[in-house]
LUMDREN-568658 format. One line per 10 residues: number of its first residue (from 1); for each residue z, y, x of C-alpha. Coordinates in steps of 0.25 Angstrom, whole numbers, plus 5000, padded with zeros to 4 digits. Each point is the difference from the previous one (the first is absolute). Layout:
NUM = Z,Y,X | ...
END
This chain:
1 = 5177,5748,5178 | 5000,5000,5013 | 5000,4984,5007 | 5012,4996,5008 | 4998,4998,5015 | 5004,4991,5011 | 5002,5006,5013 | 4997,4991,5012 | 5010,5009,5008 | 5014,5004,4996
11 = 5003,5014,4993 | 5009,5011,5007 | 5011,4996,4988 | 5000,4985,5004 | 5013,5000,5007 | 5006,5009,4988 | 4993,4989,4991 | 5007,4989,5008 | 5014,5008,4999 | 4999,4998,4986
21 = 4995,4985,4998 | 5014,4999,5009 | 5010,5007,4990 | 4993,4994,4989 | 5002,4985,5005 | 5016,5004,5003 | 5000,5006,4985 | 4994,4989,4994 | 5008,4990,5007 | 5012,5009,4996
31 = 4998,4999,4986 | 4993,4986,4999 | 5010,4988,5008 | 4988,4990,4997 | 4991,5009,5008 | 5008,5001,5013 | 5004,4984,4997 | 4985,4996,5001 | 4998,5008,5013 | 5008,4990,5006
41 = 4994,4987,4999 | 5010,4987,5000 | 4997,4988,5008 | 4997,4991,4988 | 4988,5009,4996 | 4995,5000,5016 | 5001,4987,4999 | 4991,4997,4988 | 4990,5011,5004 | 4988,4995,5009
51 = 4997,5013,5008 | 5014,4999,5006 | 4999,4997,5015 | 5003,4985,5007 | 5002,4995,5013 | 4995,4989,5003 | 5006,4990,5008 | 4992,4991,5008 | 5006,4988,5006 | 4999,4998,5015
61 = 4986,4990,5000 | 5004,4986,5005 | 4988,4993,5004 | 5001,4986,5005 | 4996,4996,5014 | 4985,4994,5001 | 5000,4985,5004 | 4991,5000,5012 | 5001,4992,5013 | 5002,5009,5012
71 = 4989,5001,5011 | 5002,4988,5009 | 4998,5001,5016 | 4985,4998,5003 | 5001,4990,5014 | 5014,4993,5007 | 5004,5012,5008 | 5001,5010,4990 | 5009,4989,4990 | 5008,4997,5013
81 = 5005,5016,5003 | 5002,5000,4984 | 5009,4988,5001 | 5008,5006,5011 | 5001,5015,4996 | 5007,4993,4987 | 5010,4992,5007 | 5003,5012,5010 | 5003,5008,4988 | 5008,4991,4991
91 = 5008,4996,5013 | 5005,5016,4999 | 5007,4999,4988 | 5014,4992,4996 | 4993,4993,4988 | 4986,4998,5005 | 4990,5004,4989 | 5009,5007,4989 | 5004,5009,5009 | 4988,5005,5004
101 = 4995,5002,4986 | 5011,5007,4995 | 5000,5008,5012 | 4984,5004,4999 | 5003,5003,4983 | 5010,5009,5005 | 4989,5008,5008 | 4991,5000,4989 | 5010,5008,4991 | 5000,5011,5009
111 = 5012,5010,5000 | 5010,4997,4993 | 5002,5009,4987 | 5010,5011,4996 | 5013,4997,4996 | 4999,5002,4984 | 5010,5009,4994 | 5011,4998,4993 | 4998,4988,4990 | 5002,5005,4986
121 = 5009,4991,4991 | 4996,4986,4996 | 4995,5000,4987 | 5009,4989,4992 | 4998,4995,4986 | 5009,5011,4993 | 4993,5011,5007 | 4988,4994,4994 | 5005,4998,4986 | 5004,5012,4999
131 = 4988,5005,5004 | 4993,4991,4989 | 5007,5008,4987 | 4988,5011,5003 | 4992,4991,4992 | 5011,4993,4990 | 5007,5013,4995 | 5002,4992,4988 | 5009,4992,5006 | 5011,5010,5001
141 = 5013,4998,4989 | 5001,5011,4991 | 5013,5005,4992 | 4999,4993,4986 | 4993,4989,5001 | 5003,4989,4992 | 5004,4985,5004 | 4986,4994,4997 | 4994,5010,5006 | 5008,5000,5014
151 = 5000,4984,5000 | 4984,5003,4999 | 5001,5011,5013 | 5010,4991,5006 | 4990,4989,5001 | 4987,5008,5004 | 5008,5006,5012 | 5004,4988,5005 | 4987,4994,5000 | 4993,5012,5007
161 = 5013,5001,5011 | 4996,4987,5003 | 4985,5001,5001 | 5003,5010,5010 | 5009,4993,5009 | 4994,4989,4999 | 4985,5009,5004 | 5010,5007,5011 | 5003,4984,5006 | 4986,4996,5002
171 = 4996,5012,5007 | 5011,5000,5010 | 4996,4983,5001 | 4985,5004,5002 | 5002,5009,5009 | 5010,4992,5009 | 4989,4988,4998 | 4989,5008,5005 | 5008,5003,5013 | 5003,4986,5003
181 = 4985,4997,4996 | 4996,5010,5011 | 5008,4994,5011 | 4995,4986,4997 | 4984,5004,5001 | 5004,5008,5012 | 5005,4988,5004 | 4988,4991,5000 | 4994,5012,5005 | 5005,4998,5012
191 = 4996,4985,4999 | 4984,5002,4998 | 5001,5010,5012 | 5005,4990,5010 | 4991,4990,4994 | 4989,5008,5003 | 5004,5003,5012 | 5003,4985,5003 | 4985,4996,4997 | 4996,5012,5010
201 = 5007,4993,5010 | 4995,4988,4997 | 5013,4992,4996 | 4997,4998,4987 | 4989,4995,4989 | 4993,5013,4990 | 5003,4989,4989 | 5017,5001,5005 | 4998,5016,4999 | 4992,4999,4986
211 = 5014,4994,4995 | 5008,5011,5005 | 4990,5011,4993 | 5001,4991,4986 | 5013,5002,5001 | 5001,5014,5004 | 4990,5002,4988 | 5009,4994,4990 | 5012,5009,5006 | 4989,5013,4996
221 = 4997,4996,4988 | 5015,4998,4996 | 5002,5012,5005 | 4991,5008,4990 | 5006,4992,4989 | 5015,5005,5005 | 4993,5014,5000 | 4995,4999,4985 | 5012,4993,4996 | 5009,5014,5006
231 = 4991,5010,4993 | 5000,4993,4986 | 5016,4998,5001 | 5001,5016,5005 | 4988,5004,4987 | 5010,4992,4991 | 5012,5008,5004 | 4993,5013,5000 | 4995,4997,4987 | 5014,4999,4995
241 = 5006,5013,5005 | 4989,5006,4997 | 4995,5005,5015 | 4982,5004,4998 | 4998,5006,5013 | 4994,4991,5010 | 5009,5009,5013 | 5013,5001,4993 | 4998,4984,4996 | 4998,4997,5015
251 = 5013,5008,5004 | 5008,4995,4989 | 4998,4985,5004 | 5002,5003,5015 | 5014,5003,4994 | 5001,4984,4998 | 5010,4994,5006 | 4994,4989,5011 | 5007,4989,4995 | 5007,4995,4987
261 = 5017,5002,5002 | 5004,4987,5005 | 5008,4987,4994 | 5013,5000,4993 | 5010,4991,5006 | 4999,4993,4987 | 4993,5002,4986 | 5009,5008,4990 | 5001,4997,4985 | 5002,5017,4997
271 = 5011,5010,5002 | 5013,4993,4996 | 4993,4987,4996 | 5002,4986,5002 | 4991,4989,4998 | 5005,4996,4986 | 4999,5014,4995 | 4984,4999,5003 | 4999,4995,4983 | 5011,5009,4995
281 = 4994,5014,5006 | 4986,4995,4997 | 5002,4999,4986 | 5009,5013,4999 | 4989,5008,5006 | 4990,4998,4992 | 4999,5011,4989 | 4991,4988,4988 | 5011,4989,5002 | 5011,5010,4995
291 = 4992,5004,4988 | 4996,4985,4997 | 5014,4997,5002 | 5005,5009,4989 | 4988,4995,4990 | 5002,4986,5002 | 5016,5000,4998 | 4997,5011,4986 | 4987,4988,4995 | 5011,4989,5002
301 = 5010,5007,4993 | 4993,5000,4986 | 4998,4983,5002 | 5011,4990,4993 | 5002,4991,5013 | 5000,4989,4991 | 4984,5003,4998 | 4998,5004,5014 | 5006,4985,5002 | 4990,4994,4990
311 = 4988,5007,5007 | 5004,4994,5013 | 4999,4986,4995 | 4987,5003,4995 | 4995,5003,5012 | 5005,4988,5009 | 4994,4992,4988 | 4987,5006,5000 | 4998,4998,5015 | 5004,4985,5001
321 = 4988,4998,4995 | 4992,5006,5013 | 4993,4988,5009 | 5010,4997,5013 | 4986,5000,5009 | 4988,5005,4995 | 4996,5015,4997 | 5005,5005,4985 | 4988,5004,4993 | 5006,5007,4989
331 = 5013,5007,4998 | 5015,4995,4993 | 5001,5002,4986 | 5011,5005,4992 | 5002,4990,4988 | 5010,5009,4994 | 4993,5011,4992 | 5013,5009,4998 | 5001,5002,5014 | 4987,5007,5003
341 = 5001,5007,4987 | 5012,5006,5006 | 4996,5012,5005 | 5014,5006,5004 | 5001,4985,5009 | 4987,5003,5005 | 5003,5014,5005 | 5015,4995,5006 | 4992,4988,5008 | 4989,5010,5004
351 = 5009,5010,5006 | 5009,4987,5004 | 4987,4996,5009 | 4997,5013,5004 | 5013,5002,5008 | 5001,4986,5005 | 4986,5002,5005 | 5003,5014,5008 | 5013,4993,5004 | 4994,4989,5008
361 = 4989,5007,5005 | 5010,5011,5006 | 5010,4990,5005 | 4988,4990,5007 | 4995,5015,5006 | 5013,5002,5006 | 5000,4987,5006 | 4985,4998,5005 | 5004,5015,5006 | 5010,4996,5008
371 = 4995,4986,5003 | 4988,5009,5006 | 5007,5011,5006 | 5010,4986,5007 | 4986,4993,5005 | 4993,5013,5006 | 5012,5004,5007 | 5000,4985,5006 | 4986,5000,5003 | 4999,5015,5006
381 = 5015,4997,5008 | 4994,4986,5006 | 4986,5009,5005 | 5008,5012,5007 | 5011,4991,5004 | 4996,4985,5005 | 4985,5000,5000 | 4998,5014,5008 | 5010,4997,5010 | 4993,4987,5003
391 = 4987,5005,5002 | 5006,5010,5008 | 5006,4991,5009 | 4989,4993,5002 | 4991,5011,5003 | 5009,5004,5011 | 5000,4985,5005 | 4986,5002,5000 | 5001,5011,5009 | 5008,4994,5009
401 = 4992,4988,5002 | 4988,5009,5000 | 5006,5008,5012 | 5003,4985,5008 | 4986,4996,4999 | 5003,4991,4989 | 4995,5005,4988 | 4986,5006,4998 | 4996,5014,4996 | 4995,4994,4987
411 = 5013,4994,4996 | 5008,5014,5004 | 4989,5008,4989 | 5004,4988,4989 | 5014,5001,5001 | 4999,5015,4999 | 4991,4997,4988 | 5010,4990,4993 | 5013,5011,5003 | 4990,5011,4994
421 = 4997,4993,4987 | 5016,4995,4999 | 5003,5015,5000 | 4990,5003,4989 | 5004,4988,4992 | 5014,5004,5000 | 4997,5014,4995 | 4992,4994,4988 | 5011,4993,4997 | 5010,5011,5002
431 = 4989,5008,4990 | 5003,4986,4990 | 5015,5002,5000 | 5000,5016,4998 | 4991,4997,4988 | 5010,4989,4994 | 5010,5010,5002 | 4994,5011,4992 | 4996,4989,4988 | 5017,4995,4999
441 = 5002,5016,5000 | 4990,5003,4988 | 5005,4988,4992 | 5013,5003,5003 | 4998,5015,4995 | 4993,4996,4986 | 4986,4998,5004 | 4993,4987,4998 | 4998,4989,5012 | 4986,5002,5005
451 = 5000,4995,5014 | 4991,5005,5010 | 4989,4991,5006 | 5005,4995,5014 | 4991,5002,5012 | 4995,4989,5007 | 5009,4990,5006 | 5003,5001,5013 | 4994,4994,5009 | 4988,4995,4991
461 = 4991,5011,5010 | 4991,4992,5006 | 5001,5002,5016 | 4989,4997,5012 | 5003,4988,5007 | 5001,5004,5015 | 4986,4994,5009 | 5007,4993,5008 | 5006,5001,5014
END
């Protein structure tokens, strides 16, 4: 037989040959849906394939500023013309140094850039959900399921809406926190750039400009940690709806809204809820408290009262005997054998306990939820609305006293500080109240009261006290 070769060139009937692989692909797929279905590859199995192309995303570098003395004038004349040429040029500007250094980061940026286009919608929290049932299809009702069943879906749905929202919060927090974190280290930017220059021109000590660089070097490293902080938060919410791709991430998330939505005037209980009905549509939400319900009241009904009486009795007897101060070491006993031998009493009593135990628990959740919701709303409407207007105010009579010679430049850069971290306070508190908000909701909606853990406390930042004057 003669062997088969392989020709290093094509054949004259190539093209025909390649006519024919064509057809047959369009016959195949014709005849076999699964053929042409695997031609086209969904995103789940590009994400979980390794060859699949990625972008990767470098975050602009953010090194810190070196903490070395200038080069001081060498002989009298020389630090005389540097004292002068600064004084000349601070007396240009309205507000002396600041001005100047704004004016000189101004330069540095260059041209300023091309209006972006059209911003694309915010991305809110029910965007986002809905984006997430990519990855939960299991959460979808389906026609005949049966009550246990949709109490169990019912639950499950609300815990993963939650985890989303509360996922789409911190993201939007983070990233509102990082802006205010790069205003504040731009901020003492300005600060170490005027000390330095202040030691050049021999008005001040290097010791007096190593302060401003320490602080200026906490505002950095801040900073990185604001930047980690945003990328976890975005990761979280990414996981969740079920984004891969390292682009499509990064242009989802400038969808973010900048900041959270603002205050209510005043906390709300729910639609069409008061106060007092916080108990009663907590307890008629929850799916286990009905069955409970149903098999407490059906155990009871096979005890004579008179027995049930008898039991009670028992039990304040058994317990008087329990020490008023020191620490039980063993349990109450039961001296009546015929009512542990009951079995029927032990069932009613169990299913008895079983309710009251969910009862209270629902109704203390209903309360600590709305006590929280009450406290945060307190907290984040006395940041926004007395404390940041204070510090505004003072800031701007700072600046007044700055332009009449009567404040130094040093107390100007503070007071900015102070009104900066006032600003980034209030939004952690605003992100506190929005997460209270979302706990009463899920309570109210059957879930169980899990709240989130609070940021910090405004105001427990630690802040750079000012050099002096």
């Amino acid at each position: 037989m003669t062997p088969l070769r392989r020709f290093s060139s094509p054949s004259p009937s190539a093209p025909c040959a390649r006519t024919f692989q064509r057809w047959a692909t369009v016959l195949v797929a014709a005849w076999c849906p699964l053929a042409a279905s695997a031609q086209v590859r969904s995103d789940a199995l590009r994400a979980a394939d390794p060859d699949s192309p990625v972008t990767v995303l470098t975050p602009a570098a953010l090194a810190p500023t070196a903490a070395k003395a200038p080069e001081l004038p060498t002989n009298a004349a020389e630090a005389l013309r540097l004292w002068q040429q600064a004084n000349r040029r601070v007396a240009e500007f309205p507000r002396g140094h600041i001005d100047i250094l704004k004016l000189e980061a101004q330069s540095a940026s260059g041209a300023p850039a091309a209006s972006p286009d059209k911003p694309a919608a915010p991305l809110l929290a029910g965007e986002a959900l809905r984006l997430s049932l990519a990855l939960r299809p299991e959460l979808l009702a389906r026609p005949g399921m049966g009550a246990a069943e949709r109490a169990r879906l019912q639950s499950a749905w609300l815990d993963h809406a939650r985890a989303v929202q509360r996922a789409w919060i911190d993201a939007v927090a983070s990233r509102e926190e990082l802006q205010h974190q790069q205003a504040r280290l731009e901020t003492v930017q300005s600060g170490a750039e005027l000390g330095r220059r202040m030691v050049l021109a021999g008005n001040w000590s290097q010791g007096r400009q190593l302060r401003e660089q320490l602080t200026q070097a906490r505002e950095h490293a801040a900073l990185l940690q604001a930047r980690q902080a945003t990328l976890e938060a975005q990761e979280h919410l990414a996981r969740l709806i079920g984004h891969w791709d390292a682009r499509a991430i990064d242009t989802l998330m400038q969808r973010l809204p900048r900041q959270l939505p603002a205050l209510p005037a005043r906390p709300q209980p729910g639609p069409g809820l008061s106060e007092g009905d916080l108990e009663a549509a907590a307890l008629r939400s929850h799916a286990a408290l009905s069955a409970l319900d149903i098999d407490a009241r059906r155990q009871l009904a096979t005890i004579n009262p008179a027995w049930r009486d008898t039991w009670t009795q028992a039990l304040q007897n058994s317990v008087v005997t329990l020490a008023a101060e020191a620490l039980p070491t063993t349990p109450p006993e039961l001296t009546d054998r015929r009512l542990s031998n009951d079995h029927a009493l032990q069932r009613a009593l169990g299913a008895e306990a079983a309710l009251l135990q969910q009862a209270t628990e629902r109704r203390s959740a209903a309360r600590m939820a709305w006590a929280r919701l009450q406290t945060a709303h307190a907290l984040a409407s006395h940041a926004q609305d007395v404390t940041l207007p204070l510090l505004a105010a003072l800031e701007q009579d700072t600046l007044l006293r700055y332009n009449g010679m009567l404040k130094s430049t040093w107390d100007l850069l503070e007071a900015s500080r102070e009104r900066m971290q006032a600003e980034s306070d209030a939004a952690s508190a605003r992100r506190n109240f929005w997460m209270a908000q979302l706990d009463l909701e899920h309570l109210l909606a059957g879930g169980d009261y899990a709240p989130a853990e609070s940021a910090a406390a405004g105001g427990s930042r630690s802040t750079s006290a000012a050099p002096g004057h």
